[in-house]
N, C-alpha and C positions, 0 to 999 in steps of 0.2 A: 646945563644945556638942555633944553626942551623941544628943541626945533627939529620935525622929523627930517631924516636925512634923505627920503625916497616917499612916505606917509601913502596913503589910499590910493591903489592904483584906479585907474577908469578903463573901462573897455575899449579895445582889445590887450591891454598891456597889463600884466600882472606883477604884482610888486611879490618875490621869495628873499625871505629871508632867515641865515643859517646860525643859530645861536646856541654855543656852551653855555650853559647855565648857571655849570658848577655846580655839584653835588652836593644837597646840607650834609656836615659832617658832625656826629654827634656832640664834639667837643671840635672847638677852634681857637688855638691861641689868637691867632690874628682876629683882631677887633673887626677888621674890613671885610675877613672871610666869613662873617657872620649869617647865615641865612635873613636871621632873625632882624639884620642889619640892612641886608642887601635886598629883602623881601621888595620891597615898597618902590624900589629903585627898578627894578625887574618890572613890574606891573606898570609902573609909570612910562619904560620903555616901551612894552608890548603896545599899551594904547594909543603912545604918540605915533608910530610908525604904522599902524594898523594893516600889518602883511596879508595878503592874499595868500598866500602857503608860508608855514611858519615851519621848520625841523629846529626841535632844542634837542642837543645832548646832554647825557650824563644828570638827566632830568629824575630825582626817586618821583617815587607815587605822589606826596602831599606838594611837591614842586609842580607837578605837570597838572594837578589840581588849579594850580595858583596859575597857571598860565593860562589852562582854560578859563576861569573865571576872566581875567584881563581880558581876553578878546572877546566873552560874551556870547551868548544863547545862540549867535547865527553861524558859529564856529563849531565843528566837528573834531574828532582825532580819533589817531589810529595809533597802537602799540600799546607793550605793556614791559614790563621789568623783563631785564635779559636774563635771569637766575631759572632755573628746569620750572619752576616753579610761578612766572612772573611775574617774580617781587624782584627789587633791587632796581636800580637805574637803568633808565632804557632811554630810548631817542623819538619820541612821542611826536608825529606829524601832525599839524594841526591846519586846518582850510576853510574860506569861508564857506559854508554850505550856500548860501544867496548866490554863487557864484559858480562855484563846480557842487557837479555830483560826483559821487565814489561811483565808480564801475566795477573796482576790485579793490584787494588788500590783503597783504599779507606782514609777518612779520617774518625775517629768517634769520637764520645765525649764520655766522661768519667762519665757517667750519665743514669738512667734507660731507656732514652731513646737515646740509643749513635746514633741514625740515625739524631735527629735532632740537627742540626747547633746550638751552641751558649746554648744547655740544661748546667743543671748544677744537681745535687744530693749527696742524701751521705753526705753532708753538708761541700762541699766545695765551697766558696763563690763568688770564678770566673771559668770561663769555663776551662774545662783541654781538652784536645785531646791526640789522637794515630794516628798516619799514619799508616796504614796496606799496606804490599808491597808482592805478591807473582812474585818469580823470576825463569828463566831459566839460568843455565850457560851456553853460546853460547861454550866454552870449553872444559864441562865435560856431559851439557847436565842435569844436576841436577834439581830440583825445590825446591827451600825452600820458609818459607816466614820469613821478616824482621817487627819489630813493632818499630815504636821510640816513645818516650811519655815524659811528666815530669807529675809526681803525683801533687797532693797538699801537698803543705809547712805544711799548716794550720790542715786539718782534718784527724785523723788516720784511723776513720773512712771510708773517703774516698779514704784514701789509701789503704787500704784492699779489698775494693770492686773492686777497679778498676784491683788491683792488678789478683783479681779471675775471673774478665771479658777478663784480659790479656793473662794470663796464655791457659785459654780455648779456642781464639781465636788459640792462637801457638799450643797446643799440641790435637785440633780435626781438624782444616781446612789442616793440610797434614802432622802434627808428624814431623816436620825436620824445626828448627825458629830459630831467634834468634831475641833479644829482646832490645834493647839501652836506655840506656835515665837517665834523673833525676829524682832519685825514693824519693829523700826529708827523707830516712830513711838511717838506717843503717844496716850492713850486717846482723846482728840478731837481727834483728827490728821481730816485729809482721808481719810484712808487707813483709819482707823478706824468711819470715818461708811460706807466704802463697805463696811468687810466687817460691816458690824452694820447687816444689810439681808433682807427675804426669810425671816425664822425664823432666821436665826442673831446670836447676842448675846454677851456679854462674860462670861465665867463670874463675876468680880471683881463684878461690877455686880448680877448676876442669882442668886448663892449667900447661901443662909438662913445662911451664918456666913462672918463672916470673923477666919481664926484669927492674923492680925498686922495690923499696922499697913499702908497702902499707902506700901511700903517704892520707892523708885527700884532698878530692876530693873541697870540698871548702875550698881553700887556701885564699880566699880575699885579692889577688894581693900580699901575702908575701911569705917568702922562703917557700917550701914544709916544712910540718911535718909530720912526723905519726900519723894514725888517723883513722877517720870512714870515709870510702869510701860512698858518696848517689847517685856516679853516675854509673851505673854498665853496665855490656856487662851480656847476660844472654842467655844458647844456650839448645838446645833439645839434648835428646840421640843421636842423630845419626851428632852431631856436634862436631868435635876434635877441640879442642884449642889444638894449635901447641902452643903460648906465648900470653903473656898477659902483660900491664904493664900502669902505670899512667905517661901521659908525664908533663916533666917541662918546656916547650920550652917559649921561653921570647925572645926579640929582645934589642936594645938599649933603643928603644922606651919604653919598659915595657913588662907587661904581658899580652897578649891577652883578657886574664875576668877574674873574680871572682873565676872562676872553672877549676878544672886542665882537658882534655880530657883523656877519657881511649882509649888506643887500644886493640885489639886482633886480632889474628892470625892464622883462622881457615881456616878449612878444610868438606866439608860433605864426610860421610864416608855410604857404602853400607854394 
């Protein structure tokens, strides 16, 4: 399948969209979990869809390389490896610079102390990050900001926290976000009740179209099912979801990862 599910947004609508990557793992039994497999598959997506803000998780360094290259010289990113060190898998934000400028940027951890590098809390047992991203539409002239993250798998705990350290970064630093990423729950998870609180909602939920089925977000490389979405798009009041939808894009080669990408299809509204 090659057919973008959302492709190049036009002004004023910006096409995000939130994608696991899947982590190259130095050795894979499975043939499909191959990087080296799935590489080609991954770039092929990136280009057909051609996002205006792109959040991948669980992206190493020579990963978030290969996605930059796919979108091309007019595409910027921000973040680095969640490890004290900024090596290791991080959640690498990527936009087109023809279109927004960066106003700010930070990276933080998911931990009582999110300023330092590599902290951990909440009792999740490896480092989590967020990319925090405030933007200009060169456009419309707008300022939102964007957040990409993946929670922890492991602790509910720690999802809930971070979830309420999230949430308040998007709805006091300027009321107008949207939020991406691998949230490791489900849509009425605990974790989900707390970050769909205060103006911020579920894009899935809250968009005038939805362009697929509510497809289960970890497919593990097999056909779409119906299911519990854990990977969400999530936006402020003053964000319209025009459409929304979970893509299935696969090549000859296979399935790009583990996890199906969500898009959406908004708009900031005055």
């Amino acid at each position: 399948m090659d057919t973008a599910l959302i492709g190049a947004a036009a002004p004023p609508s910006l096409h995000v969209m939130s994608f696991n990557i899947r982590r190259r793992l130095p050795m894979s039994i499975r043939s499909v979990d191959r990087w080296d497999r799935r590489r080609r598959a991954v770039e092929a997506l990136i280009r057909t869809e051609k996002p205006t803000v792109l959040g991948v998780q669980e992206a190493m360094p020579e990963q978030a390389d290969v996605v930059a290259a796919a979108l091309g010289a007019d595409h910027q990113r921000l973040g680095r490896g969640r490890d004290r060190d900024g090596k290791g898998e991080g959640c690498p934000l990527f936009w087109d610079a023809r279109r927004l400028d960066l106003l700010s940027g930070e990276q933080v951890a998911l931990s009582p102390t999110p300023h330092e590098p590599g902290s951990r809390g909440w009792g999740n047992p490896v480092p989590r990050v967020a990319v925090v991203a405030r933007f200009r539409d060169r456009s419309t002239s707008d300022e939102f900001v964007v957040v990409n993250t993946h929670l922890d798998v492991f602790s509910r705990r720690s999802r809930l926290h971070a979830a309420r350290l999230l949430r308040a970064v998007l709805t006091t630093t300027s009321g107008v976000g949207i939020i991406l990423g691998d949230m490791n729950a489900r849509p009425g998870s605990a974790t989900a009740r707390e970050l769909w609180r205060d103006g911020l909602r579920d894009a899935w939920t809250s968009a005038d179209r939805r362009l697929t089925p509510e497809w289960a977000t970890f497919a593990d490389y097999r056909e779409p099912r119906r299911g519990a979405r854990i990977d969400w798009i999530g936006v402020t009041d003053r964000v319209h979801v025009d459409a929304v939808g979970i893509g299935t894009f696969r090549t000859a080669g296979g399935w790009p990862s583990d996890h199906l990408p969500v898009h959406a299809l908004v708009r900031v509204t005055r």
